[in-house]
NUTILO-146351 format. One line per field, with one value per residue (C-alpha): residue number from 1; x, y, z. Coordinates in nm, 2 decimals, always signed. Layout:
i: (NUM;...)
X: (X;...)
Y: (Y;...)
Z: (Z;...)
//
This chain:
i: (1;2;3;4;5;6;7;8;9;10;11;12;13;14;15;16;17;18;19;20;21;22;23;24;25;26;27;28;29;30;31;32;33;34;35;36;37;38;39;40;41;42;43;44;45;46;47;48;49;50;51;52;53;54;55;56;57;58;59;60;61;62;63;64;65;66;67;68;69;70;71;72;73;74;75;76;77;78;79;80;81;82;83;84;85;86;87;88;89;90;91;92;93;94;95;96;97;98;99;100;101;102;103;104;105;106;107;108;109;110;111;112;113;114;115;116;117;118;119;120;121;122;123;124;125;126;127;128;129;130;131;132;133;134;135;136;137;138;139;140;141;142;143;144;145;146;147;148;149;150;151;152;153;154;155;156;157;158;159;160;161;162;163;164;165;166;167;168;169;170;171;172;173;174;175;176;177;178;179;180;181;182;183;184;185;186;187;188;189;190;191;192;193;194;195;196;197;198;199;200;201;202;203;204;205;206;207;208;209;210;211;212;213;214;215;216;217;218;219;220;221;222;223;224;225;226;227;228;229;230;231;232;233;234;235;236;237;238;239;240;241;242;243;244;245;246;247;248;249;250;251;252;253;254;255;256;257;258;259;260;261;262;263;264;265;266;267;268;269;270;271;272;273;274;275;276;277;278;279;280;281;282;283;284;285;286;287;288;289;290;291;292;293;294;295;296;297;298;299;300;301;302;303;304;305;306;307;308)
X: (-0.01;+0.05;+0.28;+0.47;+0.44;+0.55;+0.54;+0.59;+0.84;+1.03;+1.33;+1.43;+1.70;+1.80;+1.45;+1.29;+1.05;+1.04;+0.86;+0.67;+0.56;+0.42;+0.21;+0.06;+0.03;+0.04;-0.11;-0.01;-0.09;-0.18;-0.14;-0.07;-0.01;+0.13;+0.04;+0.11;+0.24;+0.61;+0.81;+0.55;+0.76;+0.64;+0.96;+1.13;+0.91;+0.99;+1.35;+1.36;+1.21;+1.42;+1.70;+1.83;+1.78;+1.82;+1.54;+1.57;+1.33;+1.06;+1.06;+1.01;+0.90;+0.83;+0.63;+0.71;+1.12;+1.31;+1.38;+1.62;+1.87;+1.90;+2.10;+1.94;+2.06;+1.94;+1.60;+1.49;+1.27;+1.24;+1.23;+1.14;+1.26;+1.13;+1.42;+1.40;+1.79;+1.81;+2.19;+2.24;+2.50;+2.31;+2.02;+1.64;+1.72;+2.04;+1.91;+1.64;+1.87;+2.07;+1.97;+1.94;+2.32;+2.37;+2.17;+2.39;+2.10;+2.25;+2.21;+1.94;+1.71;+1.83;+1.70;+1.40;+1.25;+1.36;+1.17;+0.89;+0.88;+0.90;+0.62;+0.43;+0.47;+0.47;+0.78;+0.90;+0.98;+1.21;+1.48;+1.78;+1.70;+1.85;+1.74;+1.80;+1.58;+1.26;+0.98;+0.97;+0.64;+0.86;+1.16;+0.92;+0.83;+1.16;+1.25;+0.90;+1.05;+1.36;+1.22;+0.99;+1.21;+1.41;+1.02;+1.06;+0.88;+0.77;+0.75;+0.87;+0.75;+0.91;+0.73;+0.73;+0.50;+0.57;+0.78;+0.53;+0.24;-0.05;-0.20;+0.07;+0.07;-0.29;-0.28;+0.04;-0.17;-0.43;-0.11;+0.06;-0.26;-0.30;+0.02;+0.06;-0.33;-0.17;+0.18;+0.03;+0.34;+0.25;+0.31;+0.38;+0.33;+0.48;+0.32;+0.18;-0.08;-0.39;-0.58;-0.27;-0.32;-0.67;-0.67;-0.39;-0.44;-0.64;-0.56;-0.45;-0.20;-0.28;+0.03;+0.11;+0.43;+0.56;+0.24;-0.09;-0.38;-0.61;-0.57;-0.80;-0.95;-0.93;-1.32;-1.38;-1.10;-1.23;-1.64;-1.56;-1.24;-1.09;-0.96;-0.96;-0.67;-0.75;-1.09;-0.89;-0.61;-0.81;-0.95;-1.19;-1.45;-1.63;-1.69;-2.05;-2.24;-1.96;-1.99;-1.75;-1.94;-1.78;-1.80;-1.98;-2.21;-2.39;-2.64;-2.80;-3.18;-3.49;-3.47;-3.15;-2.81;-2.90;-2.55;-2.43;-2.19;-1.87;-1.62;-1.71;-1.43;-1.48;-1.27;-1.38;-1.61;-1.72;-1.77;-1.59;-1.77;-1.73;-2.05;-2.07;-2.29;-2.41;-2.17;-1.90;-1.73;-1.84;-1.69;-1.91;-1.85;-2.10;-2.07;-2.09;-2.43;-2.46;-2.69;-2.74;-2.54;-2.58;-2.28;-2.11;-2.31;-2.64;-2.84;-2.86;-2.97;-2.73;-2.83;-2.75;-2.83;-2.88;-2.91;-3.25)
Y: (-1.55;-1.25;-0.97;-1.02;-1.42;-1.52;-1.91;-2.05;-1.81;-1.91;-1.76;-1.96;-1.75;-2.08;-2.27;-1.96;-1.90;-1.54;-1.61;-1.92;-2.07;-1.70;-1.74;-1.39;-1.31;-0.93;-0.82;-0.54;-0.18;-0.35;-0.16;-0.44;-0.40;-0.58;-0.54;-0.70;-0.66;-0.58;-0.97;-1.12;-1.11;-0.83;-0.66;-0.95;-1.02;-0.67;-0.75;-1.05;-0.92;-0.63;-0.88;-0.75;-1.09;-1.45;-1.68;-2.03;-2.18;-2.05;-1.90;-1.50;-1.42;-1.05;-1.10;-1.45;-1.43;-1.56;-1.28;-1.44;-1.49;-1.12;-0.92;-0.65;-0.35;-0.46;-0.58;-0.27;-0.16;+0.16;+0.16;+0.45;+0.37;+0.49;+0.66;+0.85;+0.79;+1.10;+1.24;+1.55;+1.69;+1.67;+1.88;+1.77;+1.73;+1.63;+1.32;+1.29;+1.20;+1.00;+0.64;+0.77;+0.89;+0.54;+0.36;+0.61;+0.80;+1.08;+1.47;+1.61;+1.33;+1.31;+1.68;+1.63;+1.33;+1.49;+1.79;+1.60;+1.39;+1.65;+1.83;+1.47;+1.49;+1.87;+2.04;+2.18;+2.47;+2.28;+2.14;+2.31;+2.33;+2.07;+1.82;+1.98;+2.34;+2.13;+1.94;+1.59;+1.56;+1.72;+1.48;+1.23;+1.30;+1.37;+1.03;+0.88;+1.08;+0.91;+0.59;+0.66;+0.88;+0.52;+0.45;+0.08;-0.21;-0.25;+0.05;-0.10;+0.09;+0.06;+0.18;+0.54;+0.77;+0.65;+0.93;+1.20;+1.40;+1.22;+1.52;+1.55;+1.14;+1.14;+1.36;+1.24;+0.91;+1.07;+1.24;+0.88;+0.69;+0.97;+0.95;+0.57;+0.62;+0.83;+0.65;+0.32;+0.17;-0.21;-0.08;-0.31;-0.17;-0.25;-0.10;-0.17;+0.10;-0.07;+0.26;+0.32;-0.03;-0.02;+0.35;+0.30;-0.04;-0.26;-0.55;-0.60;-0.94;-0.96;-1.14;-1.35;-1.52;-1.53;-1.66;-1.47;-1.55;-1.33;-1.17;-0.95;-0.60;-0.45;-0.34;-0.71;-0.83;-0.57;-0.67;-1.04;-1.15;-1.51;-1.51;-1.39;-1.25;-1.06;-0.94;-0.81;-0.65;-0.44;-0.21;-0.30;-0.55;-0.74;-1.09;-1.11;-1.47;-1.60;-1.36;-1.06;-0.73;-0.39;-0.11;+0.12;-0.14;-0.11;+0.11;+0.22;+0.16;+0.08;-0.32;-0.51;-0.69;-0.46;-0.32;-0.01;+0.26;+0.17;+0.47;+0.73;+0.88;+1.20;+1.18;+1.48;+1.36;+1.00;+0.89;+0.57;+0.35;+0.05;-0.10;-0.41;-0.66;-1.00;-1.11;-0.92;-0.57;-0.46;-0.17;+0.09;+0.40;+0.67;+0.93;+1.28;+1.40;+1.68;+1.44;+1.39;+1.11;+0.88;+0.89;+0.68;+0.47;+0.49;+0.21;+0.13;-0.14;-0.24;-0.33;-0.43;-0.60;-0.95;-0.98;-1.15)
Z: (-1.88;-1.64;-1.75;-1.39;-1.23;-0.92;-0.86;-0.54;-0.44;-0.19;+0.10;+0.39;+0.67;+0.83;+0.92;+0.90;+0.60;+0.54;+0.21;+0.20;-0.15;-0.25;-0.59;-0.79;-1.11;-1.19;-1.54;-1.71;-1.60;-1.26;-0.93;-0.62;-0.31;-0.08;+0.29;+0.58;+0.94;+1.02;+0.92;+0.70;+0.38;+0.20;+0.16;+0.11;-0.19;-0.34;-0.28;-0.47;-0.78;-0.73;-0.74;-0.42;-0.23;-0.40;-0.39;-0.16;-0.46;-0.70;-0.98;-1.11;-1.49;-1.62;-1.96;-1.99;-1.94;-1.63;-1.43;-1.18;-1.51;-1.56;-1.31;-1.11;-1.34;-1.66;-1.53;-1.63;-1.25;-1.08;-0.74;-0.51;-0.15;+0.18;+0.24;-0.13;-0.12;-0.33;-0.40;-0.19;-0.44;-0.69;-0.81;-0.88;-1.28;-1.17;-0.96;-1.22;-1.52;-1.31;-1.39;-1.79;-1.77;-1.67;-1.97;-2.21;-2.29;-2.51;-2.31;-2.51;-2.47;-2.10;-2.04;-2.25;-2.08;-1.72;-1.80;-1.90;-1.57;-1.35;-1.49;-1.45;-1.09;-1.08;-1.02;-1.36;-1.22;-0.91;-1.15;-1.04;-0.65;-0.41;-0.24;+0.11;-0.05;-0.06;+0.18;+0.20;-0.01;-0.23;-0.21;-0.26;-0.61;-0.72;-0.58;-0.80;-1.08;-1.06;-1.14;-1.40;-1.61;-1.71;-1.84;-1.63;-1.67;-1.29;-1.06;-0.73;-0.41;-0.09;+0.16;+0.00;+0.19;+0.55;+0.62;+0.57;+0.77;+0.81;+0.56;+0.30;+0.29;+0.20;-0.07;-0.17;-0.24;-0.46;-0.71;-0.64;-0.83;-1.03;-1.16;-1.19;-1.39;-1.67;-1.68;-1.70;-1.52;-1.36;-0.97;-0.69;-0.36;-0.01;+0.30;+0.63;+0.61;+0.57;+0.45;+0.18;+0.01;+0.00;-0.18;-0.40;-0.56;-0.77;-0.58;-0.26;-0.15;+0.24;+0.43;+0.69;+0.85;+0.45;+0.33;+0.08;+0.33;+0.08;-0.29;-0.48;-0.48;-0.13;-0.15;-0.19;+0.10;+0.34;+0.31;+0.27;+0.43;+0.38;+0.75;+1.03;+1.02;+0.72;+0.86;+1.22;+0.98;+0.75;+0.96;+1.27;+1.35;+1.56;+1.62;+1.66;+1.76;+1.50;+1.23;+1.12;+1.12;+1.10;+1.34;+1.07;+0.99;+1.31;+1.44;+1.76;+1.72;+1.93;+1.94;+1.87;+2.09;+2.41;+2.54;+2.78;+2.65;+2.80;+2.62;+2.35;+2.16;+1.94;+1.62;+1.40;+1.10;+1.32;+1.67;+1.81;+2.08;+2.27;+2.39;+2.62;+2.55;+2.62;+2.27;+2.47;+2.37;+2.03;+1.85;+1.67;+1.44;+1.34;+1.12;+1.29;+1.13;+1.43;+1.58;+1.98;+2.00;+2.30;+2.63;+2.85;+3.06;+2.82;+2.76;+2.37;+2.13;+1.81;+1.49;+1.14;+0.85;+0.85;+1.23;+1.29)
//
């Protein structure tokens, strides 16, 4: 039995299906992710074990008890929305011990285990600023703080590093795992950031129009996809003679699907190309070795492995 079951989890708006018969099982300690395009449930789904949104059918159990009986306060989640919703009033310790002041957690223990959690996402020393005196990478963690400090069951995530940088979000990701690593908290992820799921989690729920079209570990979702959706929505690839190959999987080389350079893109550490070909337009990306590297309008030859 998994620590946190969905079962055919269902939510109908009228005769739409937002969620469609979702079934996962998340064990203990687990960090999933669910990702998906704008409307394919994902949120939803974090909204109904949230207890935010009531199911049309289906059933939700955390360690073998019936979730959906137990109202949203005392199902013991944190949640860390995009938004951080962080109290402006209030200072980082302030917001921190928030949900603990709530549970009647007694004020010594409150400032012990809020000192202890802001060191765990590093900013001890930031307890009695504001929320307005600091960066968003920085709002961020006292937001994550926030809902660990209550020590939940299930850390929900909403969606949390879509406000940042491109920069800060990626590093934000390493201290995010890093964090979840030494907590141990069972994680569920929502995002739409393809990149973010597959670094973040141990397993990855790929949906579509309410429905799972793929679960498992993203390395294992991104080389072998279940559909083609799934192979078109984790990252690029090309339909070749009827098989998926990705763009970094193919090489320029002396014999091979003959093809003319039709753009070249420089993007820092790799090069982007579309080449037509007699298969159509194929997409290929090659590391920047320092290489000559061929332009628009050459003649080239693809390869890769298993093409005969």
């Amino acid at each position: 039995m998994a620590f946190l079951e969905l079962e055919r989890l269902t939510k109908s708006f009228g005769a739409h299906n937002a969620v469609d018969g979702l079934t996962l099982g998340v064990e203990k300690g687990e960090f999933v992710a669910l990702l998906g395009p704008s409307g394919c449930g994902k949120t939803t789904t974090l909204q109904m074990i949230a207890g935010f949104v009531e199911p049309t059918s289906g059933a939700i159990r955390l360690a073998g008890k019936d979730l959906l009986a137990i109202r949203p306060a005392r199902r013991g989640l944190g949640i860390v929305f995009q938004s951080y919703a962080l109290f402006p009033h209030m200072t980082v310790a302030e917001n921190v011990g928030f949900g603990l002041e709530m549970q009647g957690v007694a004020a010594a223990e409150r400032r012990t285990r809020v000192g202890e959690t802001l060191d765990l996402v590093g900013l001890g020393a930031f307890a009695s600023r504001f929320p307005r005196q600091m960066s968003g990478g920085q709002q961020q963690r006292v937001a994550l703080a926030r809902a660990l400090v209550i020590r939940p069951q299930i850390l929900l995530l909403d969606e949390p590093l879509s406000n940042l940088d491109a920069k800060l979000r990626e590093g934000m990701q390493i201290e995010l795992r890093q964090i979840q690593r030494t907590v141990g908290t069972t994680t569920i992820l929502v995002t739409h950031d393809q990149a973010e799921a597959m670094a973040l989690s141990d397993r990855i729920v790929v949906m579509n129009q309410g429905r799972a079209e793929q679960i498992g570990p993203p390395h294992e979702a991104y080389e072998r996809p279940a559909t083609p959706f799934v192979a078109n929505f984790l990252g690029k690839t090309n339909l070749v003679d009827g098989n998926s190959v990705r763009p970094e999987r193919i090489s320029f080389a002396a014999f091979g699907l003959a093809g003319t350079v039709r753009t070249r893109i420089f993007q820092g550490n790799h090069w982007l190309y579309q080449v037509d070909t007699a298969s159509g337009l194929v997409t290929v990306i090659r590391q920047n070795s320092g290489e000559a590297m061929p332009g628009e309008g050459d003649a080239v030859h693809l390869a890769w492995e298993g093409r005969a």
